[in-house]
Each structure stands twice: as C-alpha cells, then as structure tokens.
C-alpha positions as a LaTeX table, in Angstrom:
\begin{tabular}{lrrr}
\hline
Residue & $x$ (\AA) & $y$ (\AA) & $z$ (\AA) \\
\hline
Unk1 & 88.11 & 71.31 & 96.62 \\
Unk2 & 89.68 & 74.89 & 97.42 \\
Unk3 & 90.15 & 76.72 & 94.12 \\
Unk4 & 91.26 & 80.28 & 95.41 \\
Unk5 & 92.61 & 81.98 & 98.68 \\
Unk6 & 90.59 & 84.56 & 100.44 \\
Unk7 & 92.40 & 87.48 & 101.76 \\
Unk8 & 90.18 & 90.08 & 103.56 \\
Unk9 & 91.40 & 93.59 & 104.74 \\
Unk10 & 90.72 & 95.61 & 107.26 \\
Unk11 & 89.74 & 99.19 & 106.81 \\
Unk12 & 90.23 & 101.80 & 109.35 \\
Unk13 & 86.61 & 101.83 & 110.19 \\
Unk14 & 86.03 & 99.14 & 113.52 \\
Unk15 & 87.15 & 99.73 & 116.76 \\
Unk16 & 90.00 & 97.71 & 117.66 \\
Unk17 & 88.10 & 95.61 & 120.13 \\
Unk18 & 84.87 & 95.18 & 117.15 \\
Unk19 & 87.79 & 94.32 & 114.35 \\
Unk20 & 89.49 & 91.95 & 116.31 \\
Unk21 & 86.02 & 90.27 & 117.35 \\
Unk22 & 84.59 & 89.63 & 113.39 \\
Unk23 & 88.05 & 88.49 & 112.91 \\
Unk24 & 87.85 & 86.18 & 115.28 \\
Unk25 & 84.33 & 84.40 & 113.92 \\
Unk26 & 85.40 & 85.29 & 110.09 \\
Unk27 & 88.91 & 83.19 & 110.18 \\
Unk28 & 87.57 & 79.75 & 109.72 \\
Unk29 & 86.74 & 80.96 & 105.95 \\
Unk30 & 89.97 & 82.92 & 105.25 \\
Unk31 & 93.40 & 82.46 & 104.20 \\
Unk32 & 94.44 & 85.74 & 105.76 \\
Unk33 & 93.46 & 88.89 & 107.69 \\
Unk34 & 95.89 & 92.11 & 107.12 \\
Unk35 & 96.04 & 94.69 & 109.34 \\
Unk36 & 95.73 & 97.65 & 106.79 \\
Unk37 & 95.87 & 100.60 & 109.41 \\
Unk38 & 97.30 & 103.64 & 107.63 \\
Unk39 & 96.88 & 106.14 & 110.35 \\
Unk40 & 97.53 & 103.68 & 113.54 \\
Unk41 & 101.20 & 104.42 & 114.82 \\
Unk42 & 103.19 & 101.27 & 115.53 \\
Unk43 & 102.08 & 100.36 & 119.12 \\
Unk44 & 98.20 & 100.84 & 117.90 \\
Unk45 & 98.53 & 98.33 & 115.13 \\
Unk46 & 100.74 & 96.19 & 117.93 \\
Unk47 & 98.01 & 96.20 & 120.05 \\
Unk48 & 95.25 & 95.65 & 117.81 \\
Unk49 & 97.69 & 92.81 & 116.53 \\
Unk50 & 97.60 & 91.32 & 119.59 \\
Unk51 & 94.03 & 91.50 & 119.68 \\
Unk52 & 93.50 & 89.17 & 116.65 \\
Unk53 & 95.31 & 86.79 & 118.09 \\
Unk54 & 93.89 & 87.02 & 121.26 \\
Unk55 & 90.69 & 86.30 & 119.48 \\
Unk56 & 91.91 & 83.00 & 118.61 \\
Unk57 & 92.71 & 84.29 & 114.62 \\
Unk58 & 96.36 & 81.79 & 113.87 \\
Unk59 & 99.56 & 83.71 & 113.59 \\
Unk60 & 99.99 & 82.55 & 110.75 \\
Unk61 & 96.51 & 84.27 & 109.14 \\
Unk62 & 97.81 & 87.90 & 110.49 \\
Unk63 & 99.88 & 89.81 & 107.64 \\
Unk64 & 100.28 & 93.11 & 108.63 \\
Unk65 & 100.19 & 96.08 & 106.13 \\
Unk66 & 104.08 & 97.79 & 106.07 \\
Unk67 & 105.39 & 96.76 & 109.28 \\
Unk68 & 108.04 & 94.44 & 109.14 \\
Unk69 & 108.88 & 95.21 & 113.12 \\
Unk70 & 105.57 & 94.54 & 114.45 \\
Unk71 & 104.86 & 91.41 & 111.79 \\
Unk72 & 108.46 & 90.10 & 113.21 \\
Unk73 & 107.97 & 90.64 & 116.88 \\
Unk74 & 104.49 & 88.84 & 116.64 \\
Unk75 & 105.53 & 85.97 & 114.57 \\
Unk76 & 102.53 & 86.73 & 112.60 \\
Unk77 & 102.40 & 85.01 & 109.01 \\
Unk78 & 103.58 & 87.77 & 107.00 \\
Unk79 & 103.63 & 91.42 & 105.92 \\
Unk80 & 102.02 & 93.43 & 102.96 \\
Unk81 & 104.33 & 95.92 & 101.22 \\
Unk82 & 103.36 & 99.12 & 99.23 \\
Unk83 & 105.16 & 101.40 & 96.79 \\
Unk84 & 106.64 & 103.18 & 100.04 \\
Unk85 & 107.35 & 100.58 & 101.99 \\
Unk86 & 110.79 & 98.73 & 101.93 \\
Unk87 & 111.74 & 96.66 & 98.87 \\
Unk88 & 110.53 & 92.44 & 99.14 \\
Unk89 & 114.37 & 91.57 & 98.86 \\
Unk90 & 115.45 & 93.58 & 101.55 \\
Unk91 & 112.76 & 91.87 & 104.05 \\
Unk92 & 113.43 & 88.46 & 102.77 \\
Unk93 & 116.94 & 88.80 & 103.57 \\
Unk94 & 116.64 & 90.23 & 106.75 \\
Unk95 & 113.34 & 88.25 & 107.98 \\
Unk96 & 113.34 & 84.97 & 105.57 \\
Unk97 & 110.43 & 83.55 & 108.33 \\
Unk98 & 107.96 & 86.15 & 106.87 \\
Unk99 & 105.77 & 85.60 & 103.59 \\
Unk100 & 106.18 & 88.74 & 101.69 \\
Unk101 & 103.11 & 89.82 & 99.36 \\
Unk102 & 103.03 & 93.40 & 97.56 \\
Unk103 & 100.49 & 95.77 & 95.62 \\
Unk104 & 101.11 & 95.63 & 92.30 \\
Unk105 & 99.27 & 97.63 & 89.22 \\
Unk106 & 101.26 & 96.74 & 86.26 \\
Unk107 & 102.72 & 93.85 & 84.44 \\
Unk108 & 106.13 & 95.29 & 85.12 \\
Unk109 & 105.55 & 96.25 & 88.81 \\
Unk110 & 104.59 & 92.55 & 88.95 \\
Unk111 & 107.46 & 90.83 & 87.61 \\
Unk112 & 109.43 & 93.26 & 89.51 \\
Unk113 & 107.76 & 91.99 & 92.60 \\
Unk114 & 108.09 & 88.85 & 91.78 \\
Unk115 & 112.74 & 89.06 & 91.13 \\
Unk116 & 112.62 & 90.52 & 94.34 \\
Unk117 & 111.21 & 87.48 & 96.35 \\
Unk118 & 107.32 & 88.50 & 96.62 \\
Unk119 & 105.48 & 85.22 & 97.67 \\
Unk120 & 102.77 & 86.68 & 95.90 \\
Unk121 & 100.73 & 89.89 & 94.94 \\
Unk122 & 97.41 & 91.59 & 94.84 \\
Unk123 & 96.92 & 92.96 & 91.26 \\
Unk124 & 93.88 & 95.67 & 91.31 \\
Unk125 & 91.79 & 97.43 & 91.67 \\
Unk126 & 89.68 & 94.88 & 88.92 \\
Unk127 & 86.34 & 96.25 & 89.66 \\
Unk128 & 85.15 & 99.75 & 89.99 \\
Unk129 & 84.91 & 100.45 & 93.75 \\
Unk130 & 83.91 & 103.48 & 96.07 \\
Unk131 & 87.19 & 103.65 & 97.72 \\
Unk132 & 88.53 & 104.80 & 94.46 \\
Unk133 & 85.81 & 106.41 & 91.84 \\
Unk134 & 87.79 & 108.43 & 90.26 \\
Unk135 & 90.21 & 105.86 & 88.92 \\
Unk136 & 89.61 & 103.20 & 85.93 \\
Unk137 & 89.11 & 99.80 & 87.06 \\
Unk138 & 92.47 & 98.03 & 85.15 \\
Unk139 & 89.92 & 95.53 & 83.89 \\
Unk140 & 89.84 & 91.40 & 84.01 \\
Unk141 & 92.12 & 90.97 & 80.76 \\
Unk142 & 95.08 & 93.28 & 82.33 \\
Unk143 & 94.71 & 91.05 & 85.69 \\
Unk144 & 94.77 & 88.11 & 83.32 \\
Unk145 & 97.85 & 89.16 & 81.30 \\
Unk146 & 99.72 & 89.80 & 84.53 \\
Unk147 & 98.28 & 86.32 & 85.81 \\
Unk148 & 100.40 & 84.99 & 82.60 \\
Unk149 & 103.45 & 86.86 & 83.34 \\
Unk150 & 104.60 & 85.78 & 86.32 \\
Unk151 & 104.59 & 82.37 & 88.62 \\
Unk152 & 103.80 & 83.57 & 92.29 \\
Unk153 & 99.85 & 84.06 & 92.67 \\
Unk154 & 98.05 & 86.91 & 91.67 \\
Unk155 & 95.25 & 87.60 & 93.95 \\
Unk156 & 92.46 & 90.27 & 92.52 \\
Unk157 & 91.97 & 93.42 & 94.64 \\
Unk158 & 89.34 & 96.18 & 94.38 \\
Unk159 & 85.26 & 95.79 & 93.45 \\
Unk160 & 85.45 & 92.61 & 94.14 \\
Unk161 & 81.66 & 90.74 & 94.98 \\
Unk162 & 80.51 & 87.36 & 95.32 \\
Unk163 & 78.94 & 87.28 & 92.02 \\
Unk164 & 82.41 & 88.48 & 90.01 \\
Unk165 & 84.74 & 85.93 & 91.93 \\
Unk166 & 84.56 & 83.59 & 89.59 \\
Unk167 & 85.66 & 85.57 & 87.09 \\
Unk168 & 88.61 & 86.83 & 87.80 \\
Unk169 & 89.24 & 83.17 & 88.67 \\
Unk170 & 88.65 & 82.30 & 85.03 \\
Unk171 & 91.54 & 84.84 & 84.36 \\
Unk172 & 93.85 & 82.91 & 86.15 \\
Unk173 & 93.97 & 85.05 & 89.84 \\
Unk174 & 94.78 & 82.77 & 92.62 \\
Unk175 & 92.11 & 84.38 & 94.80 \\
Unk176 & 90.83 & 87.62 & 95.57 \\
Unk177 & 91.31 & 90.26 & 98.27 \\
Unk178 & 88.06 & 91.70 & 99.72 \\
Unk179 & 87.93 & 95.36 & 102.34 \\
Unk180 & 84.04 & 96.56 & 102.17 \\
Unk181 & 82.71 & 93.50 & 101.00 \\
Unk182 & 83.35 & 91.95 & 104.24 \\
Unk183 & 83.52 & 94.27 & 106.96 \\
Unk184 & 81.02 & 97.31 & 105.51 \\
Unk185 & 78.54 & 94.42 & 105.75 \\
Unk186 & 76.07 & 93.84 & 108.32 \\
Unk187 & 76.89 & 90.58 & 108.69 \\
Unk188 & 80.76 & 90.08 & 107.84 \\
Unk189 & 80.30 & 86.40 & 108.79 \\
Unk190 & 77.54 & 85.59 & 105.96 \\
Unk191 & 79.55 & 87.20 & 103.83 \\
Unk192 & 82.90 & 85.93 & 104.11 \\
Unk193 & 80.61 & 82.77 & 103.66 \\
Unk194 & 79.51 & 83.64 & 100.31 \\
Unk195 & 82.86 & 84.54 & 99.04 \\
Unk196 & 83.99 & 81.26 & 100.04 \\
Unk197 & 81.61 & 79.48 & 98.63 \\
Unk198 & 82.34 & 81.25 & 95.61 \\
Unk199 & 86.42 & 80.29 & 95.76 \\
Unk200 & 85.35 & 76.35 & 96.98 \\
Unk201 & 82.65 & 75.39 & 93.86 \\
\hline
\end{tabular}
C-alpha cells in the first residue's frame, strides 16, 4: 500500500536528450517529474518537454517549474509556482485543467497557498543539503506544524535520503520531493527504487 508521493526534480545538470532518457526508465516509481530549468528560455524547456514525453513519461507526470504557457500547450499534468511566479488563483482561473503546487517555507506562506487554490505544496528545505549550506534546515517539527495547518498535501523538499523518508512521513508530509538524490546518482533508477520502497512499506 502507497503511503507517500514521490516527486523528483530535475536540476540543470543532464543534457536534454540524457534527462529525458532517466526520465523515461525512472517514471514507473514516480508520481511526478518537474521540469525545474531556471536558465532554459521557453522553447528549451518546450523542447525538452517534449522530450519526456517522447520518452514515454505520461502527461500527466510532467509539471513544469513556472510556465503556465508551455505546461498548457503540452497538456502536461501541472505546473510548479515560486515566489515570482504568478499567484495559484490566477492560474486556476485561467487554466482550471492544470494541478497547481507551490514552494512554500512558512506556515503562513502555506495557508496562503493553500486560499489561493494550491493542490498542494513542497514545504523545505527539511534536511541540510549542498544546494543550500548556508541556510538552516527549517527542521521536521516546522514541516510537521505546517503539515497540521493546512488540508492540501505537504510534500518535504531539500536533504531528503532514503534513510530520512520515513520521517518526515511520521510528521505528517504526504511525500517528499527529491533533485540530487536521484539524478546526481550513478544509478538514478536504483535510487528512485529505494525511495520508493521507502514511501510503499
């Protein structure tokens, strides 16, 4: 029985062709893949949109990171939103077929998320991780008080292993969002596998 969603994120690091190809052997054990591509210009993450799904990942798996366009013209599943992107309400108005998630850090920022239409959000970073050293991890009992305070899923972001799946779990996450753990390894499939045998026992 499936007791958390896996989300994993890409990077910046593969080539387009070498992204689209783990993606297309790692999707079996996901929820969703999001293109997370912050120096790609529109028709780059199109393209490497189109990739995925010529790689046989589901439409529905592809969330793209800010881009309500391309996310739209693809059909994909949904879109991620940031602090800079536009507001949840204003995409679920204008593009109710799209699942909206955002990036929260706060209690507030959740609940805010959450009045304006968010299907759900990642809550991080938990963990220390490398992609941000010099910033303290927010810690499992802030991702469990925001857990409490709202009613979409909260989905752990940031140091996030195999071994410490289970606990944010335990806090009451809904799953967990992974970047290096999957695709800085040197197998991404074995280790998509671990993390979701983690989220299935």
């Amino acid at each position: 029985m499936k007791k958390g969603t896996l989300h994993v994120l890409s990077n910046g690091k593969q080539q387009p062709e070498q992204l689209a190809e783990i993606a297309g052997r790692i999707h079996p054990y996901v929820d969703a893949i999001h293109i997370r591509e912050k120096t790609k210009t529109a028709k780059e993450i199109y393209e490497l949109a189109a990739l995925l799904l010529k790689h046989q990942v589901p439409p529905t798996k592809v969330f793209i990171n800010d881009r309500v366009d391309i996310a739209y013209v693809l059909k994909t599943g949904g879109v991620h939103l940031a602090y800079h992107s536009l507001p949840p309400d204003v995409v679920k108005r204008k593009f109710p077929s799209l699942k909206v998630g955002c990036s929260v850090h706060s209690i507030n920022e959740a609940q805010k998320a959450q009045e304006q239409g968010s299907n759900y959000v990642f809550f991080g970073h938990v963990f220390p991780t490398q992609s941000k050293p010099d910033i303290v991890p927010r810690g499992l009992e802030q991702l469990a008080l925001t857990c409490s305070s709202v009613s979409i899923p909260v989905l752990a972001i940031g140091g996030i292993k195999p071994a410490n799946v289970r606990e944010a779990i335990e806090k009451g996450a809904a799953g967990v969002a992974v970047m290096s753990g999957v695709l800085d390894a040197e197998d991404p499939l074995e280790a998509v596998k671990q993390y979701h045998l983690k989220l299935t026992n």
